[in-house]
C-alpha positions as CSV (number, residue, x, y, z in Angstrom):
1,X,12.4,14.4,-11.2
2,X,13.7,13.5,-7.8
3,X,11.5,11.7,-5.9
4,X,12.1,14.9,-2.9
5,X,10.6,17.1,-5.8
6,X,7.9,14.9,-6.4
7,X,7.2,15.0,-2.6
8,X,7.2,18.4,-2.5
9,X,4.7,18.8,-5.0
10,X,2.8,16.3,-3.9
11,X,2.3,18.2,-0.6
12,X,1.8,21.6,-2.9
13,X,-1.4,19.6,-4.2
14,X,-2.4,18.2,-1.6
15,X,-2.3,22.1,0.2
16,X,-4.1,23.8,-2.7
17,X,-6.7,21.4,-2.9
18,X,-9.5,23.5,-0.9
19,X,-8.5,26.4,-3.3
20,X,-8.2,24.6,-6.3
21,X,-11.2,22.4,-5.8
22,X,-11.6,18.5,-6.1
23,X,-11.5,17.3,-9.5
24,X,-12.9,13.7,-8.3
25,X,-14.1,12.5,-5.7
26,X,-15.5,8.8,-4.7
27,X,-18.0,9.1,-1.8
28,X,-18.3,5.5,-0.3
29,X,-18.2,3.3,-3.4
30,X,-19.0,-0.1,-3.1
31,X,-18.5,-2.7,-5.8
32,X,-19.8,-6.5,-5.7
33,X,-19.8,-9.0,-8.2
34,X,-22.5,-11.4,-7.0
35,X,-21.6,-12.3,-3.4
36,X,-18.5,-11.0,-3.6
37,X,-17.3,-7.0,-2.7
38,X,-14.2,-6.1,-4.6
39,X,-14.6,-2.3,-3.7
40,X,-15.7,-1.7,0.1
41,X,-17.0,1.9,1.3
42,X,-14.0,3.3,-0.9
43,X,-13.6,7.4,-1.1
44,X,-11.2,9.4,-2.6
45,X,-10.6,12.9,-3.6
46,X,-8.3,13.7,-6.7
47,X,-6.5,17.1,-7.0
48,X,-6.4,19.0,-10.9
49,X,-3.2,18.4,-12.1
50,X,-2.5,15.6,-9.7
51,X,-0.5,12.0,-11.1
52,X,-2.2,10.1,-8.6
53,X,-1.7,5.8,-8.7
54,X,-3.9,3.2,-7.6
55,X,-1.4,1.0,-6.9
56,X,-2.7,-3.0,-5.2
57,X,-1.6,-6.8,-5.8
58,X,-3.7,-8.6,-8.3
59,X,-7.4,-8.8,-6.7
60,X,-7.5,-5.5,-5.0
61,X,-9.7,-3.9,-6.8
62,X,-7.6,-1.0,-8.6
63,X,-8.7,-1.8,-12.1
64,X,-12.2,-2.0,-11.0
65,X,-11.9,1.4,-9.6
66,X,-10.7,2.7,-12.9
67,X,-13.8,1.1,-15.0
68,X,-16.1,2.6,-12.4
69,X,-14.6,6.4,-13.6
70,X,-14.5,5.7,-17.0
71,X,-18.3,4.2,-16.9
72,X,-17.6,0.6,-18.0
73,X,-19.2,-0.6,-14.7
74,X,-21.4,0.9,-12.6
75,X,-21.3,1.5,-8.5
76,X,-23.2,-0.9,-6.7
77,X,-23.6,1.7,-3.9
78,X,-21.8,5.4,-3.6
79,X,-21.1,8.1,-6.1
80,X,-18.8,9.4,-8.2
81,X,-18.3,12.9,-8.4
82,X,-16.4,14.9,-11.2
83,X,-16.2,18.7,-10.9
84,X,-18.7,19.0,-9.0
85,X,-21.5,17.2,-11.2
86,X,-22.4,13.1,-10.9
87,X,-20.1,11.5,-13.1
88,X,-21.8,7.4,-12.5
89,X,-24.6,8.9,-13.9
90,X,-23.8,9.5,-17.2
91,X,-22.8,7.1,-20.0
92,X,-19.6,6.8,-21.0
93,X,-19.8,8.6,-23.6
94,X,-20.3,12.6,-22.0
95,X,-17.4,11.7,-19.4
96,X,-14.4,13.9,-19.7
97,X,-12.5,11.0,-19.1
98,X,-10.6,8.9,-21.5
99,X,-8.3,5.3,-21.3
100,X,-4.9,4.2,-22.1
101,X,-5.2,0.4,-22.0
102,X,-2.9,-2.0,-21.1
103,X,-2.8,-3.4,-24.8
104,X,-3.4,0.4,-26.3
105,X,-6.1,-1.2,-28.5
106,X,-4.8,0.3,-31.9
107,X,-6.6,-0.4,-35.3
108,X,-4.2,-2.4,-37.1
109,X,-5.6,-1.3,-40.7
110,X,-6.0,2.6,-39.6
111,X,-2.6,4.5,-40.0
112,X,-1.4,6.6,-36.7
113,X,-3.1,9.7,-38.0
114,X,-6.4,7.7,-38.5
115,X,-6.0,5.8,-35.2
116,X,-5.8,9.4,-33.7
117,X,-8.3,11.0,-35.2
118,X,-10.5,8.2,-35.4
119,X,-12.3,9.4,-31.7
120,X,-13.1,12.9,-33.0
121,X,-14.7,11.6,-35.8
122,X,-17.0,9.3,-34.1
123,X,-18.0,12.0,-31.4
124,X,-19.0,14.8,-34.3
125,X,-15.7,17.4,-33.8
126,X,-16.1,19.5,-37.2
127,X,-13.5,17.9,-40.3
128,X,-11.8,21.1,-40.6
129,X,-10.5,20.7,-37.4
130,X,-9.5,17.3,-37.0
131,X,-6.0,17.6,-38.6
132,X,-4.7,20.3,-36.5
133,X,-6.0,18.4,-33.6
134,X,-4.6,15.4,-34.9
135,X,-1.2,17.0,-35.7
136,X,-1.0,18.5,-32.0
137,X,-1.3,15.3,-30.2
138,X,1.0,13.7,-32.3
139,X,3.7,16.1,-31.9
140,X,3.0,16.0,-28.4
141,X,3.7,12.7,-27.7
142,X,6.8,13.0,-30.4
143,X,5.0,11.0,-33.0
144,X,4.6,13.5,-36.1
145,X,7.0,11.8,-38.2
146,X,4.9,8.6,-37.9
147,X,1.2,9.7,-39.1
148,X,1.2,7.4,-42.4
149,X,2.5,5.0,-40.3
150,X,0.5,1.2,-39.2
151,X,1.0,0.1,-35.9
152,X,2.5,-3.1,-37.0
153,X,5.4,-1.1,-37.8
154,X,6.0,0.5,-34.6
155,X,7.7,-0.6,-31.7
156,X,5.8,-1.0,-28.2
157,X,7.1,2.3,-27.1
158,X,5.8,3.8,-30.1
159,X,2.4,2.2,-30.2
160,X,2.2,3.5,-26.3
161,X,2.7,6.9,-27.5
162,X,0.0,6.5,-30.1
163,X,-2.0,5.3,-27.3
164,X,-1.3,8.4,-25.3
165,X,-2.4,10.9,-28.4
166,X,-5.5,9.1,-29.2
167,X,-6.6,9.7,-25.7
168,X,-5.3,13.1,-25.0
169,X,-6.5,14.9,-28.3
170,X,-10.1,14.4,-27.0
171,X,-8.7,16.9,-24.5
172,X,-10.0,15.0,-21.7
173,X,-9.9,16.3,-17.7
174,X,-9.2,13.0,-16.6
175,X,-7.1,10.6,-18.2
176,X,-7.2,7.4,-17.2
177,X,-4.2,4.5,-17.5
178,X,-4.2,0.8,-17.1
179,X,-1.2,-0.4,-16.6
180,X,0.3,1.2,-20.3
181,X,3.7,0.3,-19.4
182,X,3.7,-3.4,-18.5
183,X,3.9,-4.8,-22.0
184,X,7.5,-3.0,-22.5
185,X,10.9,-4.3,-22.2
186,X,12.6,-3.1,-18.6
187,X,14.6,-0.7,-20.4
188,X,12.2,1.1,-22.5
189,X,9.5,0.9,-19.4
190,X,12.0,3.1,-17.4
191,X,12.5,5.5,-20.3
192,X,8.8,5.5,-20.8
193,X,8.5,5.9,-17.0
194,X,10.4,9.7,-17.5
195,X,8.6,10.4,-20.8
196,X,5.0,9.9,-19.2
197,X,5.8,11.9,-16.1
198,X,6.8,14.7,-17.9
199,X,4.2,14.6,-20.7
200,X,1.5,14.7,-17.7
201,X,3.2,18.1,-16.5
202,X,3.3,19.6,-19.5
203,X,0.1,18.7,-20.6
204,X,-1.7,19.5,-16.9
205,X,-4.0,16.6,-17.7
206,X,-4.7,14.8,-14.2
207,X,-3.6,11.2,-14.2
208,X,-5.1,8.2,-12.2
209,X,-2.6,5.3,-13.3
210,X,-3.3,2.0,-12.5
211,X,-0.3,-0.7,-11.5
212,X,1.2,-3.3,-9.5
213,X,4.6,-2.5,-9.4
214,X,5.5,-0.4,-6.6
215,X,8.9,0.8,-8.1
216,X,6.8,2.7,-10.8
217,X,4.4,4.1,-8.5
218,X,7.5,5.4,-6.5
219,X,8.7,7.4,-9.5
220,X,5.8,8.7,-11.1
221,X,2.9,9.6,-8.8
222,X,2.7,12.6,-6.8
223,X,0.2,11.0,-4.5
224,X,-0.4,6.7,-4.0
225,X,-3.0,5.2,-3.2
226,X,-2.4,1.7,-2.2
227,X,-5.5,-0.6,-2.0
228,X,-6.0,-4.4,0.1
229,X,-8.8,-6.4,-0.7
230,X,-10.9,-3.4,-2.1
231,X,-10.0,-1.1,0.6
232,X,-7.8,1.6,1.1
233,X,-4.9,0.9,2.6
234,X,-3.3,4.3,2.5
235,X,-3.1,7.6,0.4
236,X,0.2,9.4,0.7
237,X,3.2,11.1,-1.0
238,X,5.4,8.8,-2.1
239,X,8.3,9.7,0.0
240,X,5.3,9.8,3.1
241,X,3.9,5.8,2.2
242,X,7.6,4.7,2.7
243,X,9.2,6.4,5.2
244,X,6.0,6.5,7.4
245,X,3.6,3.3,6.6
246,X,0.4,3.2,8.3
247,X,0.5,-0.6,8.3
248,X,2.7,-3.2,8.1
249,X,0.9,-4.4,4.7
250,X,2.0,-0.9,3.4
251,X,5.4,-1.7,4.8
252,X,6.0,-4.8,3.4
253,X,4.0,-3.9,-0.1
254,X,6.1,-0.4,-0.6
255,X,9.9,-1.9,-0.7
256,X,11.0,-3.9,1.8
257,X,11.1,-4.0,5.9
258,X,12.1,-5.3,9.1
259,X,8.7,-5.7,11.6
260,X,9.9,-5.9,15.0
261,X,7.3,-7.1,17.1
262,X,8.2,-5.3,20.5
263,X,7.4,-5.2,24.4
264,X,7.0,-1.8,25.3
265,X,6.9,-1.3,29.1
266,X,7.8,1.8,30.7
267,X,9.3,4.1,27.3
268,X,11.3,0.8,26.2
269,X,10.8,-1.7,23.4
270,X,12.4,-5.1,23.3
271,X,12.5,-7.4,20.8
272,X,15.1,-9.9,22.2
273,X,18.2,-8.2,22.7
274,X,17.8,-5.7,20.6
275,X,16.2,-2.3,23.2
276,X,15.0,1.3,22.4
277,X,13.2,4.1,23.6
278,X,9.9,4.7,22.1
279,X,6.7,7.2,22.8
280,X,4.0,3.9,22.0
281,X,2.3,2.9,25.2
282,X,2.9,-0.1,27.2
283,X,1.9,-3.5,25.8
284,X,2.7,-5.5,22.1
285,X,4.0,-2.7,20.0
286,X,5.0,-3.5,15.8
287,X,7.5,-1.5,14.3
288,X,9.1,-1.6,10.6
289,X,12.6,-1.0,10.3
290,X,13.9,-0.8,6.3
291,X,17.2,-2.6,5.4
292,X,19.4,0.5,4.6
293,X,18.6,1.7,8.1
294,X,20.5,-0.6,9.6
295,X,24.5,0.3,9.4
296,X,27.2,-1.6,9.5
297,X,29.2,-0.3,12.4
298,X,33.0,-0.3,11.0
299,X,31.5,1.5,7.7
300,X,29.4,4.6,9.2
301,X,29.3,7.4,12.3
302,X,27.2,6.1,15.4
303,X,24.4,8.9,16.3
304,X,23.6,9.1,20.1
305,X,21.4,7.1,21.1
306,X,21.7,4.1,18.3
307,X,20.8,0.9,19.4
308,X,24.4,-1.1,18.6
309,X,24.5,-5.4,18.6
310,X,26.0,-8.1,17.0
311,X,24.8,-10.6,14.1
312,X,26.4,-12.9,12.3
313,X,25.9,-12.7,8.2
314,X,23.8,-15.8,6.8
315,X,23.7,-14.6,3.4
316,X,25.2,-11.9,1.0
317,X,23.6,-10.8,-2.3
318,X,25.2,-8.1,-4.3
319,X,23.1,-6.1,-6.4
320,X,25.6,-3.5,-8.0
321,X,25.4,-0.1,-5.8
322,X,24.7,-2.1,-2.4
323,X,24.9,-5.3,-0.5
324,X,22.0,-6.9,0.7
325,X,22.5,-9.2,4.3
326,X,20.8,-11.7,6.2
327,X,22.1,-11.2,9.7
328,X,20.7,-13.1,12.5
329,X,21.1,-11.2,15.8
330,X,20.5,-14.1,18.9
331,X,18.0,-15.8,16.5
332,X,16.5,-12.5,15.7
333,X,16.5,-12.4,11.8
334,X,17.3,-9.0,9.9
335,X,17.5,-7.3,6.5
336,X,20.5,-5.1,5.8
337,X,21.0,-2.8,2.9
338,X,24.5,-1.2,3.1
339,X,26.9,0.4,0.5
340,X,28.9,-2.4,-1.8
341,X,32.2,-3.8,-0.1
342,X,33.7,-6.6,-0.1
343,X,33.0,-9.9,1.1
344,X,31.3,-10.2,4.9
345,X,31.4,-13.7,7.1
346,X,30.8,-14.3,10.4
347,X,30.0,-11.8,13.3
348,X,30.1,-7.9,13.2
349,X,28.8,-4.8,14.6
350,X,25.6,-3.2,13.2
351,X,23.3,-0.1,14.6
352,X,20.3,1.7,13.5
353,X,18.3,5.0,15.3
354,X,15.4,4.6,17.5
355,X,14.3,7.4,15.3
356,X,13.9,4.9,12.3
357,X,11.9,2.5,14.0
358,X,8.5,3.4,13.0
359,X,5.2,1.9,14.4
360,X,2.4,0.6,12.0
361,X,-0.7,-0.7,12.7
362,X,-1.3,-4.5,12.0
């Protein structure tokens, strides 16, 4: 899935919400653990269907978040509302919400089909129809082949999909993941990565996914939601959260940036020698400009209106299908992403467009 089609179905969502109603919603939670708040006057509405991330640096207050749905903590102020009834109300128990863990949590001595099956047993589904349940989730999550299996004998992908069946044959509305992926290898996460997505779509389950890697909220989610200090940074498509960042947190958190810190007087912002036209009103203006906006000039077409100066290259990192530069510009350091060539040193031309040169909030 390209990350244009996950944008575009991220705004489809997002547009049929009123229609489709809210699956849940957090009115003004507020967390504290003695003195200190971890979740401040948080709210948030979920859309059915929806693979939204909670995505925050260690200490922000996403994991929290996702114990508050699933019932393991309670709101020290707010509500939590799920299809329309209070979810923070009830135990744990009579949630339509179940949990992928981090660890998946698998009982070492119970085969896959028992690990499975184990949660309709314990919550009274008739035996009759346990297997077929059973069987379903397993061959939904490609693990048929593996019911007599023990998770000691699988590998982590596996024991992820197991994961993955014991929560969704409980046919929950909500399905809720913490992090599921980080124990795997960087080659079998990015598999994973695909596999999740497209299990979520063709189950229809709605996803809140928890993690702290921004290059896996990129590809998965059709929505982030990107938390500082317990609050909400910004909620946004993913294409939306990069090329447009509210803040320059979001900016710097969400790949990486240039922030220009600008004098805007009379429709022009300066940042040394480096001028452009801009809409922002007069005064101290900060804009983030991404690497692979900036172009080398010998190597690209110059639109009207692009703001063109010399810097001389510092430092030159390959990194297979680009070049990352240093270039300082009359002490005015930069970030430059361009197409792989070969090896730059001293001065050259570079430009970027006004149009790229998007203001945040500090």
């Amino acid at each position: 899935m390209t990350s244009a089609d996950s944008s575009t179905n991220s705004l489809a969502l997002e547009t049929s919400a009123v229609s489709a109603g809210v699956l849940l919603e957090l009115r003004n939670v507020v967390k504290r653990f003695g003195a200190r708040e971890v979740l401040r006057q948080l709210s948030l509405q979920i859309v059915p269907g929806e693979f939204l991330t909670l995505l925050g640096e260690s200490g922000s207050g996403k994991t929290t978040l996702l114990r508050l749905v699933a019932g393991f903590e309670q709101p020290t102020a707010g509500e939590i509302w799920m299809n329309g009834q209070r979810l923070d109300t009830l135990p744990p128990y009579r949630r339509r919400v179940n949990t992928v863990f981090q660890h998946y949590a698998l009982f070492p001595h119970l085969t896959v089909e028992e690990n499975v099956a184990y949660g309709l047993q314990v919550t009274g589904v008739p035996a009759a129809e346990i297997p077929s349940r059973v069987a379903g989730a397993l061959r939904m999550v490609k693990m048929h082949e593996y019911a007599a299996t023990r998770p000691a004998k699988l590998s982590g992908g596996q024991q992820q999909r197991v994961a993955l069946a014991r929560a969704l044959v409980n046919r929950p509305q909500l399905l809720l993941l913490d992090e599921p992926l980080s124990a795997l290898d960087a080659n079998l996460r990015k598999q994973m990565q695909g596999e999740l997505k497209s299990l979520q779509r063709e189950v229809g389950i709605t996803f809140l996914f928890v993690t702290h890697d921004q290059d896996e909220a990129m590809a998965l989610s059709d929505r982030i939601a990107l938390l500082k200090d317990g609050s909400l940074e910004q909620v946004a498509s993913p294409r939306e959260i990069y090329a447009h960042p509210s803040t320059a947190y979001t900016a710097q958190f969400i790949g990486q940036t240039n922030l220009l810190r600008a004098e805007v007087r009379a429709g022009i912002a300066s940042v040394g020698f480096l001028q452009w036209r801009t809409k922002q009103p007069d005064g101290m203006a900060l804009f983030s400009l991404r690497p692979e906006s900036v172009y080398l000039a010998a190597n690209a077409q110059q639109p009207p209106g692009a703001v063109r100066f010399r810097a001389a290259v510092r430092q030159q990192i390959y990194s297979g299908s680009s070049e990352d530069l240093a270039v300082d510009c009359a002490g005015q350091p930069l970030r430059v992403r361009i197409p792989v060539r070969g090896i730059l040193t001293g001065t050259h031309e570079f430009f970027f467009d006004p149009a790229d040169a998007v203001p945040v909030g500090d």
